[in-house]
TORPA-4810 file (N, C-alpha, C, O; in nm, 3 decimals):
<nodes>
NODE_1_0.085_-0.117_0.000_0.000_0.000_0.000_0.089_0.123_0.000_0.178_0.135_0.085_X
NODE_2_0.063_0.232_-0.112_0.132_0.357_-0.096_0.121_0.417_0.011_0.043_0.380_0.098_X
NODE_3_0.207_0.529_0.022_0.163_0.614_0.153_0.061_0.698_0.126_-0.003_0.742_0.222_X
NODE_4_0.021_0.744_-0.025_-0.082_0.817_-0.041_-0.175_0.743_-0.098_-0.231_0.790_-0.197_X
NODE_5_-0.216_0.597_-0.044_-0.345_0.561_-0.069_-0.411_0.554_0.063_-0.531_0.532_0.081_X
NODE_6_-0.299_0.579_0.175_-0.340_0.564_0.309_-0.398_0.652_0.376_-0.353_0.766_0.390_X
NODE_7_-0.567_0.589_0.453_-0.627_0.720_0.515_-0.519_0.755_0.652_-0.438_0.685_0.712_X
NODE_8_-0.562_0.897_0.669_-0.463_0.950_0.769_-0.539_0.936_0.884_-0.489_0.990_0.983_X
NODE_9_-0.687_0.858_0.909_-0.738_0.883_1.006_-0.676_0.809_1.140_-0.615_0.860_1.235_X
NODE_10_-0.709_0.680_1.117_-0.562_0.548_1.164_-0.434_0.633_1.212_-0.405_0.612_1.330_X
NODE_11_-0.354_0.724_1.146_-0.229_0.740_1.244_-0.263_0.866_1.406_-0.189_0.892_1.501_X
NODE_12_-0.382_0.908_1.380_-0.438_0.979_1.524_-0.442_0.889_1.674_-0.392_0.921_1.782_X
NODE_13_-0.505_0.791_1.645_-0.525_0.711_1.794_-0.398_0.658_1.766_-0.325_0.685_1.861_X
NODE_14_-0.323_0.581_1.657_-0.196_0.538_1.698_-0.062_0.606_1.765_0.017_0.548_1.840_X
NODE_15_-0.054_0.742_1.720_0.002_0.838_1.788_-0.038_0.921_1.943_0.037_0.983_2.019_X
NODE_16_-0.228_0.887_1.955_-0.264_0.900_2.101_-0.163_0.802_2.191_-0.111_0.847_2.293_X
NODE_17_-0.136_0.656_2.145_-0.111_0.527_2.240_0.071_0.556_2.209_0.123_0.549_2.320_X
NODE_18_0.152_0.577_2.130_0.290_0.582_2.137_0.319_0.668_2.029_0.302_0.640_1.910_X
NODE_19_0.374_0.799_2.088_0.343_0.924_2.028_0.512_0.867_1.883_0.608_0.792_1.901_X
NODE_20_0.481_0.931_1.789_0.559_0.895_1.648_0.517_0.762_1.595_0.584_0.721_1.500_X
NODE_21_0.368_0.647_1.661_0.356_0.551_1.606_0.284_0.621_1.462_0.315_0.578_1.350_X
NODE_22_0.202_0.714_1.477_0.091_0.731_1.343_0.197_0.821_1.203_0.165_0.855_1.089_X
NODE_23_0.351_0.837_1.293_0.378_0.876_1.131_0.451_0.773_1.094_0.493_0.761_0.979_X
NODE_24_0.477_0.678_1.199_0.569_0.542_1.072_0.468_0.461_1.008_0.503_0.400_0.907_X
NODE_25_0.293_0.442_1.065_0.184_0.432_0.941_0.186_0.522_0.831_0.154_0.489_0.716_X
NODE_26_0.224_0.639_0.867_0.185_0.751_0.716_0.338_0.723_0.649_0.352_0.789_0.546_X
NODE_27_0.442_0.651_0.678_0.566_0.608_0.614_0.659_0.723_0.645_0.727_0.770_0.554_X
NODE_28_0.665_0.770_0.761_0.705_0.902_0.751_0.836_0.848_0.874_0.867_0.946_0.942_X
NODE_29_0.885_0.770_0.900_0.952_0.660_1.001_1.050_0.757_1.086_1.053_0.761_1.209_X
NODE_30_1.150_0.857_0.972_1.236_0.941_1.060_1.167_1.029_1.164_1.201_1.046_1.281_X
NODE_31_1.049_1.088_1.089_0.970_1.206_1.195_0.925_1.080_1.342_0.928_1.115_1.460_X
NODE_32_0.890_0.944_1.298_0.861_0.899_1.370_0.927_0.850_1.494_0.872_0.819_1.599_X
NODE_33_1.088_0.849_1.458_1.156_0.798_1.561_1.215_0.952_1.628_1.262_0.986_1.737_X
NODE_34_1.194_0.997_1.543_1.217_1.166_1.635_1.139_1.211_1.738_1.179_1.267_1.840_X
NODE_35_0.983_1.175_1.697_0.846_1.183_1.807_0.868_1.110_1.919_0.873_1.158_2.032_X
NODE_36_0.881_0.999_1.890_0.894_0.901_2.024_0.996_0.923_2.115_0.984_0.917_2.237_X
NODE_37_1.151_0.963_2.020_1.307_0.990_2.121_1.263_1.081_2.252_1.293_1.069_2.371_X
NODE_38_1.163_1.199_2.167_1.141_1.300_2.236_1.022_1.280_2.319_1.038_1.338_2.426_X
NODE_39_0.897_1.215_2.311_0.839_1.130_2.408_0.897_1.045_2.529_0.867_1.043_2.648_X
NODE_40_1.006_0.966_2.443_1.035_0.883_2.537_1.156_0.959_2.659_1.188_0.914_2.769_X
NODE_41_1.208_1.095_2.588_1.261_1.155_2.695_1.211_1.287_2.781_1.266_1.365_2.859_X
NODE_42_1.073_1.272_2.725_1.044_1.358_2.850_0.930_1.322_2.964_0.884_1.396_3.051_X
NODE_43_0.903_1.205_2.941_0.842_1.104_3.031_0.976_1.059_3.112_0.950_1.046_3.232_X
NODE_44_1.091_1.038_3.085_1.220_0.967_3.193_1.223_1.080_3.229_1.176_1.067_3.342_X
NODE_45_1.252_1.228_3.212_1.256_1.315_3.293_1.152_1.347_3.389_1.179_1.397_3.498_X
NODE_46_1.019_1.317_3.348_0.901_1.294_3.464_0.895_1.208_3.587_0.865_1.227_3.705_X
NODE_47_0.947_1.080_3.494_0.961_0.995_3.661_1.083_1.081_3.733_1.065_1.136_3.842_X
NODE_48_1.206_1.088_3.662_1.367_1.122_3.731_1.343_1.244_3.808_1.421_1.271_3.899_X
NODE_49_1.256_1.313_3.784_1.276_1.538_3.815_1.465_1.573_3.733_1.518_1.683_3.745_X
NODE_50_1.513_1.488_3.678_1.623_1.570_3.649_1.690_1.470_3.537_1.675_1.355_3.494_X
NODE_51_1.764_1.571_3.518_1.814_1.450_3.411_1.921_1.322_3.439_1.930_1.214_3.381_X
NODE_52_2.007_1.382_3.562_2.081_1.273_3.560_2.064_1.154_3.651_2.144_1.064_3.673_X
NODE_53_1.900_1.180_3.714_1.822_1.102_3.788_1.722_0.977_3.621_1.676_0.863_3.619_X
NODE_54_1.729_1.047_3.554_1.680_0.989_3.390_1.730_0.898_3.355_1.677_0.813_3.284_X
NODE_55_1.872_0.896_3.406_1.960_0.785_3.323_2.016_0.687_3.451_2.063_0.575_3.431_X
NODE_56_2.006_0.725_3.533_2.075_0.612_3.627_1.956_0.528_3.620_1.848_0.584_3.602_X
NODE_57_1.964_0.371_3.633_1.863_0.294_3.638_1.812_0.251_3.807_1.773_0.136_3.827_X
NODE_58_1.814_0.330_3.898_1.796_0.269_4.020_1.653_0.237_4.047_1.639_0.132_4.109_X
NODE_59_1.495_0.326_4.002_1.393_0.331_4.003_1.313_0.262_3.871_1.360_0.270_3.757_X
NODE_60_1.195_0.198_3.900_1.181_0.213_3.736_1.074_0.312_3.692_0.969_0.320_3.755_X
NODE_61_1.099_0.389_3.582_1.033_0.500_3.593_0.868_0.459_3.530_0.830_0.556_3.464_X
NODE_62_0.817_0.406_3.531_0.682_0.390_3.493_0.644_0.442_3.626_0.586_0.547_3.653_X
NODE_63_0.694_0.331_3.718_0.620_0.332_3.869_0.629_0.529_3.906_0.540_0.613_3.903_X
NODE_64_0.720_0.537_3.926_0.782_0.678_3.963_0.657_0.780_3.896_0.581_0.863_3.947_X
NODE_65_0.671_0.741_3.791_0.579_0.825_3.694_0.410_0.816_3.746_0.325_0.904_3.763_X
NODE_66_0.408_0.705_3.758_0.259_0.684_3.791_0.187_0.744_3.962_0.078_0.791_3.994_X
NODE_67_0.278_0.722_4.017_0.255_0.827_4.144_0.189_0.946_4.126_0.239_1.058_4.125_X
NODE_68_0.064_0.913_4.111_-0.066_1.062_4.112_-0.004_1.152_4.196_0.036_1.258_4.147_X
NODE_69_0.015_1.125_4.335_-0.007_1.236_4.444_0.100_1.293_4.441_0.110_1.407_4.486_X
NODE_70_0.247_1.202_4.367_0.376_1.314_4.353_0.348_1.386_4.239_0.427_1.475_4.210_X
NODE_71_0.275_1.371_4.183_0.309_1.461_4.007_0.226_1.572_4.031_0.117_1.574_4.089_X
NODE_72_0.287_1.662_3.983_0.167_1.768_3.955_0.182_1.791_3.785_0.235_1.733_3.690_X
NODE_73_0.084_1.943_3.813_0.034_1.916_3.650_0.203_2.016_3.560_0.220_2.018_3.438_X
NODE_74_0.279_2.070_3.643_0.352_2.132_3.571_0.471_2.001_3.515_0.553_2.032_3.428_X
NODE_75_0.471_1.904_3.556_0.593_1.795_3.552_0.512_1.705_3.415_0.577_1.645_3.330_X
NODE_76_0.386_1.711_3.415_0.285_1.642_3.256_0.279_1.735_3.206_0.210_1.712_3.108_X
NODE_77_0.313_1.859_3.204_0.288_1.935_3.048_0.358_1.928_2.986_0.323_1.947_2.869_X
NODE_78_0.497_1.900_3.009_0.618_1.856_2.873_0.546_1.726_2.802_0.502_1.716_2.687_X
NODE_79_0.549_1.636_2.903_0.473_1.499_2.765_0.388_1.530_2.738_0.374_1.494_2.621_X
NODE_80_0.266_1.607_2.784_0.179_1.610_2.708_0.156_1.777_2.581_0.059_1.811_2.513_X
NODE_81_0.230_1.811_2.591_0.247_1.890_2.528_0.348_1.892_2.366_0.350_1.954_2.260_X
NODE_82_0.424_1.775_2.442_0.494_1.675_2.291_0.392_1.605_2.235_0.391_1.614_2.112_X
NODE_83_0.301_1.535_2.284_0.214_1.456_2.217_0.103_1.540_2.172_0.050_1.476_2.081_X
NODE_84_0.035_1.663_2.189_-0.070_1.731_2.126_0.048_1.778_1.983_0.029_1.732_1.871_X
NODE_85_0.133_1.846_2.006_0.220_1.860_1.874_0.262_1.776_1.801_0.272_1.814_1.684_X
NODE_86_0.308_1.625_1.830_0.297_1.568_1.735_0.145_1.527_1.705_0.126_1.587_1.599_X
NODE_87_0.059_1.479_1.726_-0.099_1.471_1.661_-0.081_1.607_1.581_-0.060_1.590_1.461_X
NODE_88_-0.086_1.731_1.621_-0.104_1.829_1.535_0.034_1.802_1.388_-0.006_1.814_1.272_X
NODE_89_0.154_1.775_1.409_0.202_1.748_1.302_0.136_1.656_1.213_0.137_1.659_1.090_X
NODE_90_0.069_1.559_1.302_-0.001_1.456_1.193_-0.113_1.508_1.100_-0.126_1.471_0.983_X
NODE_91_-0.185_1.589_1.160_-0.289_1.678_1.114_-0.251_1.750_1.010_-0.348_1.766_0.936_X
NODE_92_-0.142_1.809_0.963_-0.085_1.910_0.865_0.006_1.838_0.796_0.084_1.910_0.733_X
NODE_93_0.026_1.697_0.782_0.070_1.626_0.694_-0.046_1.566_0.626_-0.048_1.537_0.506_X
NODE_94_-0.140_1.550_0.705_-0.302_1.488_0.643_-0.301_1.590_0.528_-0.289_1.557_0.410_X
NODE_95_-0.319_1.772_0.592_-0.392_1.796_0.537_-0.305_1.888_0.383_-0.355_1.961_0.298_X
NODE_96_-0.178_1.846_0.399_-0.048_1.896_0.298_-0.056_1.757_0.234_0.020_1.780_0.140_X
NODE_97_-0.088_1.649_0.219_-0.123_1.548_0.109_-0.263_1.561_0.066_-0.268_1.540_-0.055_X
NODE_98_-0.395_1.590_0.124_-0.514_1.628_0.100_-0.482_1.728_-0.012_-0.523_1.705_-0.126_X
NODE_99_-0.404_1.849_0.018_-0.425_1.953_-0.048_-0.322_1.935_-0.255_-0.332_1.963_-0.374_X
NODE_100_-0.242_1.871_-0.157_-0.165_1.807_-0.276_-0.204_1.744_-0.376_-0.141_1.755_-0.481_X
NODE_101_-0.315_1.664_-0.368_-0.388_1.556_-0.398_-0.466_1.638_-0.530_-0.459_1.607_-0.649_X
NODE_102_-0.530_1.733_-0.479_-0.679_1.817_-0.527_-0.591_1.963_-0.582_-0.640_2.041_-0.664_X
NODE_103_-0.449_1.979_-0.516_-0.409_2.059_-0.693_-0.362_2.009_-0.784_-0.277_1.929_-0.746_X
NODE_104_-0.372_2.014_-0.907_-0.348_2.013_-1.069_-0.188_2.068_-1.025_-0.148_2.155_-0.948_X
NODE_105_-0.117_1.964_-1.118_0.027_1.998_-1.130_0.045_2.056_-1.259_-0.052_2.051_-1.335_X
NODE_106_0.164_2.118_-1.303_0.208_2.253_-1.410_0.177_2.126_-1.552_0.120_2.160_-1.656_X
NODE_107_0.205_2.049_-1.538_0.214_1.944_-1.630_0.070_1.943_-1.676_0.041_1.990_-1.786_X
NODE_108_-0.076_1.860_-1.551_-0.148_1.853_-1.590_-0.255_1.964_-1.674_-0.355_1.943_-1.743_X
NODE_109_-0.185_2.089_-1.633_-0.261_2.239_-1.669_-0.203_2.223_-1.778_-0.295_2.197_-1.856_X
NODE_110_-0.051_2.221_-1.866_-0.014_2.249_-2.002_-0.092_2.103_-2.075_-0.083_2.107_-2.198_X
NODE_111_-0.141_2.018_-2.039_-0.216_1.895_-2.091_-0.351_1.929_-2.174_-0.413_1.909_-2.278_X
NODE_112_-0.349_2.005_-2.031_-0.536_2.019_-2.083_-0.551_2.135_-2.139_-0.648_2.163_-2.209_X
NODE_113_-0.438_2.225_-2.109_-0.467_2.360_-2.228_-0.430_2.335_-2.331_-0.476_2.423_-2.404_X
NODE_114_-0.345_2.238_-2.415_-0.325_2.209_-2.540_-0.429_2.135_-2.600_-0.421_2.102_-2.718_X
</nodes>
């Protein structure tokens, strides 16, 4: 299957569940492993509070992370603020192949004016 036979609706919830999954569906794989690097490092900075708490392995950070009553909302707006931007990148790649799609290229205009 091309990448432009593919609906773009499918890479939205896949990018809700593991943010850069819905652009390696749209074949877009580099943006995709760029989304996730950057997902996946600002969730280790959520569990850690720092960075060089990020990389030592002493905790595991899911758990860390999942602690409601330690998190507040300023420590989730980095991940979630990576993940509304990438969905919105997905959105303006939808809609920059949509638009692509439905203009006439220089070619097809000198076609039909001859």
């Amino acid at each position: 299957m091309s990448d432009l036979s593919r609906p773009v609706w499918p890479a939205y919830p896949l990018s809700a569940l593991i943010a850069g999954l819905g652009h390696w569906y749209l074949g877009r794989w580099k943006r995709g492993v760029i989304w996730f690097a950057c997902y996946s490092l600002a969730i280790a900075f959520l569990s850690a509070r720092s960075i060089g708490g990020a990389l030592t392995p002493n905790e595991p950070f899911v758990v860390t992370a999942l602690q409601f009553d330690a998190v507040s909302y300023t420590d989730v707006a980095i991940p979630l603020a990576i993940l509304l931007i990438c969905l919105l990148d997905i959105y303006l790649i939808g809609l920059t192949e949509r638009t692509a799609a439905r203009t006439p290229s220089a070619d097809d205009v000198q076609s039909n004016s001859s």
